[in-house]
C-alpha positions as CSV (number, residue, x, y, z in Angstrom):
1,X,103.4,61.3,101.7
2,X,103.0,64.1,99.3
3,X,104.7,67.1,98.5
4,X,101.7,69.7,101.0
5,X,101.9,67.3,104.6
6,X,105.9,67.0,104.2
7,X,105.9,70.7,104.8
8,X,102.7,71.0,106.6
9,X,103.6,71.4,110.2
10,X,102.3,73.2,113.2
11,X,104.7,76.3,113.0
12,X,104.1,76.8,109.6
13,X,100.0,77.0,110.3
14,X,100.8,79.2,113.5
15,X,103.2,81.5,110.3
16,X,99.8,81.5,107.9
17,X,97.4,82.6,110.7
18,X,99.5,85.7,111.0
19,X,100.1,86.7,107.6
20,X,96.1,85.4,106.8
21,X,95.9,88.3,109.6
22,X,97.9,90.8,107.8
23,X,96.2,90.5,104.6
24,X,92.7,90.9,106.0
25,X,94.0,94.2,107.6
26,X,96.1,95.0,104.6
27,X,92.3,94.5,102.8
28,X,90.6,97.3,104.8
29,X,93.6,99.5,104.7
30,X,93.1,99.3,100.9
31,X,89.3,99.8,101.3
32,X,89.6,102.7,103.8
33,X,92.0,104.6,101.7
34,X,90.1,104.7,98.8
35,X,87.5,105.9,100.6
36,X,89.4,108.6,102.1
37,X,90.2,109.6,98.2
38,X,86.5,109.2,97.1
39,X,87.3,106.8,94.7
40,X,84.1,105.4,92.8
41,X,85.1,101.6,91.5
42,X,84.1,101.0,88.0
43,X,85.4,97.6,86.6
44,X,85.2,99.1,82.9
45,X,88.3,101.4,83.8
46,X,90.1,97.8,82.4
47,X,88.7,98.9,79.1
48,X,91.6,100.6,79.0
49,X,93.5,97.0,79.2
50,X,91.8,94.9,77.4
51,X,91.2,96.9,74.3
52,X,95.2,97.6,74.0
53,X,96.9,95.0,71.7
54,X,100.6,96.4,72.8
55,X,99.4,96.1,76.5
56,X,98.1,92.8,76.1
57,X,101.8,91.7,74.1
58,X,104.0,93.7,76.5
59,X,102.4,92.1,79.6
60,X,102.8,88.7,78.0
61,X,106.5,89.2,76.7
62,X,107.9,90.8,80.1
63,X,105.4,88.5,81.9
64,X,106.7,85.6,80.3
65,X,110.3,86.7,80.5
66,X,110.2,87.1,84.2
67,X,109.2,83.8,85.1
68,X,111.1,81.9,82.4
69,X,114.1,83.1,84.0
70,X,112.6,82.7,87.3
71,X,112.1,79.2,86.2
72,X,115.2,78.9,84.1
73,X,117.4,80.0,87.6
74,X,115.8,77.0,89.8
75,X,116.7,74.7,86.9
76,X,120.6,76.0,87.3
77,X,121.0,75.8,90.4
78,X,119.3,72.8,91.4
79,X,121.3,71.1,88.3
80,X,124.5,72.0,90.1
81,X,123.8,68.9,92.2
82,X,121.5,67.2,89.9
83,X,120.5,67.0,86.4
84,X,116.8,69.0,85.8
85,X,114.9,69.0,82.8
86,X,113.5,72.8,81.9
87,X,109.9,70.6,82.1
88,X,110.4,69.7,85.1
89,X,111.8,72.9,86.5
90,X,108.9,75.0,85.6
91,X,106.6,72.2,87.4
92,X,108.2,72.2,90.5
93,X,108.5,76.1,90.7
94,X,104.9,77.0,89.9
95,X,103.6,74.2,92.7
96,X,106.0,75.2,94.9
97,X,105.1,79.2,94.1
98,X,101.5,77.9,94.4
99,X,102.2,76.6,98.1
100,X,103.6,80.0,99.0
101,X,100.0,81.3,98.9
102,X,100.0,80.2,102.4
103,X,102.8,80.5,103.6
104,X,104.7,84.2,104.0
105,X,108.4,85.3,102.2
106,X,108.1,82.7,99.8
107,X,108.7,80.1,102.1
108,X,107.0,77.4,100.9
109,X,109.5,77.3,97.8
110,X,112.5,77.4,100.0
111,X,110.8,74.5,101.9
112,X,109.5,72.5,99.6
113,X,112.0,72.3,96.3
114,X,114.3,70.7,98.3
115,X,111.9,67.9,98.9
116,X,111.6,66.9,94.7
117,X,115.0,65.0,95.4
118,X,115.4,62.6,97.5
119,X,119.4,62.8,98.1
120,X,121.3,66.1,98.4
121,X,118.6,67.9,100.1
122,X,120.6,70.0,102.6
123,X,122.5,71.2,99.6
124,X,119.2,72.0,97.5
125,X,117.9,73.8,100.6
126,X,120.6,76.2,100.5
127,X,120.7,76.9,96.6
128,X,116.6,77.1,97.3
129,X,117.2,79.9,99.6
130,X,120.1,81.9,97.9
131,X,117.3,82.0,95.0
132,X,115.2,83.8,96.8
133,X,117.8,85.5,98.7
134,X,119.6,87.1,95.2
135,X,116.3,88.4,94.7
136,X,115.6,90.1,97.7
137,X,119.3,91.7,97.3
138,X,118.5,93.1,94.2
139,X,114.8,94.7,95.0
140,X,116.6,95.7,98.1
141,X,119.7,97.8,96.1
142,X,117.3,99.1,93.6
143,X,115.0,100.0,96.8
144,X,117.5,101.7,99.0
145,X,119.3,103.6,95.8
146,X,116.1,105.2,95.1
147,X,115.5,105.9,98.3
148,X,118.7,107.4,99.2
149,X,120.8,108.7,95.9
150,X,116.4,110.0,94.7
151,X,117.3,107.6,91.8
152,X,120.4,108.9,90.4
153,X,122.4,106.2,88.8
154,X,119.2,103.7,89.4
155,X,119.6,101.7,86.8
156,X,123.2,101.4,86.3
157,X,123.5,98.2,88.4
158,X,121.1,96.6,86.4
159,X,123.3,97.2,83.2
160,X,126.4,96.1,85.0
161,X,124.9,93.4,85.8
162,X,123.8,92.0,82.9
163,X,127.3,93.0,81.1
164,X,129.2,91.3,83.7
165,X,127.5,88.0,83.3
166,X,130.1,86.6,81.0
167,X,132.8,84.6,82.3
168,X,132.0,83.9,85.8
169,X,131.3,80.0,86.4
170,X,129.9,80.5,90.6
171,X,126.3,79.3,90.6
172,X,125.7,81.7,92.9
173,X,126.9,84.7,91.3
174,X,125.1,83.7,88.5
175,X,121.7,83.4,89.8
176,X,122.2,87.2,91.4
177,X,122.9,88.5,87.3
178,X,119.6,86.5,86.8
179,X,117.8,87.8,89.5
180,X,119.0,91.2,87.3
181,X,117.3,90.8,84.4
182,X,114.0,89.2,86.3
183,X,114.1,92.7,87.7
184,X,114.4,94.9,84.9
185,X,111.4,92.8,83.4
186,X,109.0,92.9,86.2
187,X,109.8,96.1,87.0
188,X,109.9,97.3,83.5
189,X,106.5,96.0,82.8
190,X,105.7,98.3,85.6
191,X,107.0,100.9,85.0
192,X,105.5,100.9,80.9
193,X,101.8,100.0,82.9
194,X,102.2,103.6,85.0
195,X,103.5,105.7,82.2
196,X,101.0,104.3,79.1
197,X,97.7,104.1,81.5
198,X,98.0,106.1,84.9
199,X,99.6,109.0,83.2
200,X,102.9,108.6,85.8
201,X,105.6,110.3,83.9
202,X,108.7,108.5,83.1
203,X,111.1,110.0,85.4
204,X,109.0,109.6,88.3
205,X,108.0,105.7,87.5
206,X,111.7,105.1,87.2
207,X,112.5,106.6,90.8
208,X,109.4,105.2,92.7
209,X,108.5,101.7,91.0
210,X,112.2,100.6,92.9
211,X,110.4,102.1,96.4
212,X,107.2,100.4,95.4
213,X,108.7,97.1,95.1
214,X,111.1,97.7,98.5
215,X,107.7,98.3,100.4
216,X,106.0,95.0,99.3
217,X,109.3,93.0,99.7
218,X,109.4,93.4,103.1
219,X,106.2,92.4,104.9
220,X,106.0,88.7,104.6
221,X,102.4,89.1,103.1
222,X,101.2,86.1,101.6
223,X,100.6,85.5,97.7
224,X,96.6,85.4,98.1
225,X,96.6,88.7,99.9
226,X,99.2,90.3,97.5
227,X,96.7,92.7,95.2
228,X,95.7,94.4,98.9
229,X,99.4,95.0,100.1
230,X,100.6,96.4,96.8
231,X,97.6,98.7,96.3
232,X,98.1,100.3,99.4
233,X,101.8,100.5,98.7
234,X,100.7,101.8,95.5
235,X,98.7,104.2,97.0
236,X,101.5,105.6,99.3
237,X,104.2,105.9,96.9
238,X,102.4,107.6,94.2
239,X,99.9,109.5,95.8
240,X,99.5,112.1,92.6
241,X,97.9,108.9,90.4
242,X,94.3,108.8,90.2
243,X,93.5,106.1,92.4
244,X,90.8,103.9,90.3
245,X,93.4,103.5,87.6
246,X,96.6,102.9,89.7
247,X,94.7,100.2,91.4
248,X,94.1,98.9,88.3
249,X,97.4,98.4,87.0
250,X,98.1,96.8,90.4
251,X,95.6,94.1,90.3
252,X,96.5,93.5,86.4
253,X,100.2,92.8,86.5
254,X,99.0,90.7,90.1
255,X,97.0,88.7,87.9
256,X,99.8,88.5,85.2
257,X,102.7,87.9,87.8
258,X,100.9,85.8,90.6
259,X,97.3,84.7,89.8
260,X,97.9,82.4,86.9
261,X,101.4,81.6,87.9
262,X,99.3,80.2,91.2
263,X,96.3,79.1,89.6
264,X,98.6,76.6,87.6
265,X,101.1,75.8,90.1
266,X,97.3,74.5,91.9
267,X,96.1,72.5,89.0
268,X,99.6,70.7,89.5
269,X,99.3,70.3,93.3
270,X,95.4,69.0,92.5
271,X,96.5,66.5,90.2
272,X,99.3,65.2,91.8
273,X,101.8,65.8,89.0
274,X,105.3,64.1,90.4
275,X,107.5,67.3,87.7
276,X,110.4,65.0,87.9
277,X,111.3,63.5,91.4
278,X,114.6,62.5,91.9
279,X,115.7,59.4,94.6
């Protein structure tokens, strides 16, 4: 039995009808609100991308940064109980990342890492969902500080955080100071996109990219959907952005942060590829 019908069960379809559901409306949300702003779609507006070597190497670095700690993270906390190669790590988290393309909230990685090991699973489930748990804690801080405090002291958590990571030896507390730094590069790559190509100024990207990230957190849209739910959260939060361009710099870090993670994470579910299971 592999890895998709261990997990594939009734509830879980029921679970992807819905959020298959929300996308499609998230979709003509997107659509109708561009309309309302007389947007006029021209793909060359990712000239603006494409022809930027520090765009091109800062989207690689801080993509690449995010997910190796993303990766690095699993590899901790699953080697708490047992011993996991890096190699292996970064299979099982881009199959199981891949999976969560169906199924809302990350859910198919909480359900299915567990199920690389054969022993220890009811211990792997838990340290599966404090990973994704940590993170939601820290988009939700950085969220609800900019939402309350207008982002005053925003990033001081973030600092602490990091400074702090020395000397503490609980697994969990660690993989919150990791869920950290993923933050500051996700959302720093962000926030650099707004500021160099939608002409957002700094102080404003550094307020609203927390409130951006709080909105798409909490709607358990699936991965596939993702580039319509965070344009029209996009849209909401900063309104002043010319629309064409913002939704551009949406749908290019989604392709940096969740299209090719996916994409490969499928070539690995396609093919089969066993990344290390333990009896």
């Amino acid at each position: 039995m592999n890895l998709l019908t261990k997990i594939h069960k009734p509830g879980h379809k029921a679970k992807s009808r819905i959020s298959l559901l929300m996308g499609m409306a998230a979709a003509l949300a997107l659509w109708w609100q561009l309309s309302q702003r007389g947007a006029d779609w021209n793909p060359a507006i990712f000239n603006n991308f494409l022809q930027s070597p520090l765009t091109w190497a800062v989207s690689f670095i801080l993509s690449g940064l995010n997910w190796g700690l993303r990766i690095y993270k699993w590899q901790q906390l699953a080697g708490h109980v047992r011993p996991v190669t890096f190699r292996d790590a970064l299979c099982q988290t881009l199959k199981t990342f891949s999976w969560s393309a169906v199924i809302p909230f990350n859910g198919g990685e909480i359900l299915s890492k567990p199920l690389f090991f054969g022993k220890h699973r009811k211990k792997l489930f838990s340290l599966s969902t404090w990973e994704q748990l940590s993170q939601m804690a820290v988009t939700v801080t950085m969220g609800l500080t900019a939402l309350l405090w207008h982002g005053k002291a925003l990033w001081k958590p973030a600092a602490m955080a990091v400074l702090s990571y020395r000397g503490t030896q609980n697994i969990r507390y660690k993989a919150l100071i990791w869920s950290w730094w993923r933050y500051l590069a996700f959302g720093g790559l962000m926030t650099y996109m707004l500021t160099a190509h939608a002409q957002v100024p700094l102080a404003m990207a550094l307020v609203r990219v927390p409130l951006y990230y709080l909105a798409v957190s909490v709607v358990p849209i699936i991965q596939w959907a993702g580039w319509a739910w965070q344009g029209n959260m996009a849209l909401l939060v900063f309104p002043s952005a010319e629309g064409e361009m913002l939704m551009a710099v949406v749908w290019w870090l989604w392709a940096w942060q969740t299209l090719l993670p996916m994409t490969a994470g499928g070539l690995l579910l396609m093919f089969n590829r066993k990344c290390g299971y333990v009896d």
